[in-house]
C-alpha positions, -999 to +999 in steps of 0.1 A: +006-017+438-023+004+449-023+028+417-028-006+399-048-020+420-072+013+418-070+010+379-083-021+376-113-015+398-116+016+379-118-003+346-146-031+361-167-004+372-170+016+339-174-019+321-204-026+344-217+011+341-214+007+301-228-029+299-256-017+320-265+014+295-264-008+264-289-031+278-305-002+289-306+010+255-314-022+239-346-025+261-358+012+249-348+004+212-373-031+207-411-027+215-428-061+210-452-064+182-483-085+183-492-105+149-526-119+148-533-152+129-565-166+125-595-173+100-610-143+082-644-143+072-671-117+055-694-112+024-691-092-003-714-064-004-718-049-039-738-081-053-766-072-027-763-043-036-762-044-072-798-071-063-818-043-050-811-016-077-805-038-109-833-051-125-828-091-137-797-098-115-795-111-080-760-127-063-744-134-030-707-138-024-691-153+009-655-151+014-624-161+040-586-162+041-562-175+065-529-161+077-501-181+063-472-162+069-464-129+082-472-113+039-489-144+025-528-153+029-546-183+015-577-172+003-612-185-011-646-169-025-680-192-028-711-168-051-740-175-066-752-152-097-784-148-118-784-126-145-811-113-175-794-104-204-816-079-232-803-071-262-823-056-296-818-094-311-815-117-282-827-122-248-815-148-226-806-158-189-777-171-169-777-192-138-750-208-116-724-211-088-688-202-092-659-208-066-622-190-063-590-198-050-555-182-046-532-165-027-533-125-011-498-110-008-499-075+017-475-053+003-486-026+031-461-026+062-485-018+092-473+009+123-471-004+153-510-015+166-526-011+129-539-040+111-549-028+074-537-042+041-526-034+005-526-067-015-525-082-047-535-114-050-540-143-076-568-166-078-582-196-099-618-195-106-642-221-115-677-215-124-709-241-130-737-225-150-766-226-174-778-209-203-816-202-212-820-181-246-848-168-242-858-153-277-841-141-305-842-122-332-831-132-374-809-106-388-816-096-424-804-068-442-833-068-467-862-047-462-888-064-478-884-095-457-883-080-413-861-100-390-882-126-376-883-129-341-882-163-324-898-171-292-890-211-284-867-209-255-839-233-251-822-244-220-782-254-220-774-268-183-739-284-171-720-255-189-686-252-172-654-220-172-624-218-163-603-183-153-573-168-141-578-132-123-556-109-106-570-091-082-559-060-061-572-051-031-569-025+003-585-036+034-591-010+065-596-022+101-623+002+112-630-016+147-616-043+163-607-076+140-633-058+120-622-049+081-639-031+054-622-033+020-622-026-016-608-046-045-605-047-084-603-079-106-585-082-140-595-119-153-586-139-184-604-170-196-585-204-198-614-224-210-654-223-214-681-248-231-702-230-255-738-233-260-748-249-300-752-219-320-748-193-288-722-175-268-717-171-234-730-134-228-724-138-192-702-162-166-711-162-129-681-153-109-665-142-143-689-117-155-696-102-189-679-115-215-669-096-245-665-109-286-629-117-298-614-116-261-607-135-232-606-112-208-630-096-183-631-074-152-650-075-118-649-053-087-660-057-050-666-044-014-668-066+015-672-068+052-651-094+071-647-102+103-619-115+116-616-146+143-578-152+157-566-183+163-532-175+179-511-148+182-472-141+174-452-114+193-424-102+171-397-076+182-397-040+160-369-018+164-377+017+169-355+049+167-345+069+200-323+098+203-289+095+227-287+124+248 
């Protein structure tokens, strides 16, 4: 009876002695995480830029997003563009607002404590613009007659464009909720009122456009801040070695 009795004692203790080691283990294998969820906001920095070194163009560009998900942010960019356009055989301006809105998706998985992004993102852009030709040039292949160059400028307001645009981007937290970032923009036109007897040389928020395509590219750097709402602690698994 006591050999049994032993045995069974002897079993409950090493269960208790092994239950306590896996817990134990469980505690040293999970760190909690801290996920931070909240409204992002900044500008972008190359069209002030691009306003004190290029002559005839001036622009400004605010932007935010908002944590939706742990990969998915809802985003939204509000600019303003002006832009001279000078060619040999027309000169002409462009003038107007333009708004974008979309999705960012962060393909970078952060270390524990980082906050920085890799993301590729879609967007629907709308601009609202007008066109002022300036002056313009008749072409004529006959040397005898010289292109004639008129000077009566003509004004087409309430223009409107419509674009698609991919747009991938890598954003760095350099101080706290603090994020420079970089980004590249591949758009296509969906639709765009032309001007009588003119083209749309330039779209605000769409940029240069280009003869027998519908697409376009674009580019930025920006400053955001960002201001947390609420937080979410998740639990990360990490790797320790068993003696």
């Amino acid at each position: 009876m006591k050999p049994t009795l032993l045995f069974f004692i002897s079993l409950f203790c090493s269960a208790q002695i092994l239950l306590a080691q896996k817990k134990n283990e469980t505690s040293n294998d999970t760190i909690p995480k801290i996920e931070k969820y909240g409204i992002r906001v900044g500008v972008d920095l190359a069209k002030p830029l691009r306003t004190l070194v290029e002559n005839g163009y001036s622009g400004f560009e605010i932007m935010g997003d908002f944590r939706v998900t742990k990969k998915f942010y809802a985003a939204l960019e509000l600019g303003n563009e002006e832009k001279d356009w000078i060619e040999p055989y027309v000169t002409s301006k462009t003038s107007g607002s333009y708004a974008k809105i979309g999705f960012d998706y962060n393909a970078y998985e952060n270390w524990l404590g980082m906050e920085n992004a890799i993301t590729l993102g879609l967007r629907y852009g709308f601009s609202t613009f007008k066109q002022e030709l300036l002056s313009y040039r008749i072409y004529t292949d006959n040397p005898a007659f010289p292109s004639q160059l008129i000077t009566e400028p003509q004004e087409f307001s309430g223009l409107t464009a419509h674009w698609a645009e991919v747009i991938i981007g890598v954003k760095t937290e350099i101080f706290n909720n603090l994020y420079l970032s970089i980004n590249a923009q591949i758009k296509r036109k969906i639709t765009e009122d032309q001007p009588e007897n003119f083209a749309n040389l330039y779209i605000p928020g769409f940029n240069r456009t280009y003869d027998y395509s519908k697409f376009g590219v674009g580019y930025g750097y920006s400053i955001s801040y960002l201001i947390p709402i609420f937080k979410r602690t998740e639990i990360s698994k990490i790797e320790t070695e068993n003696p």
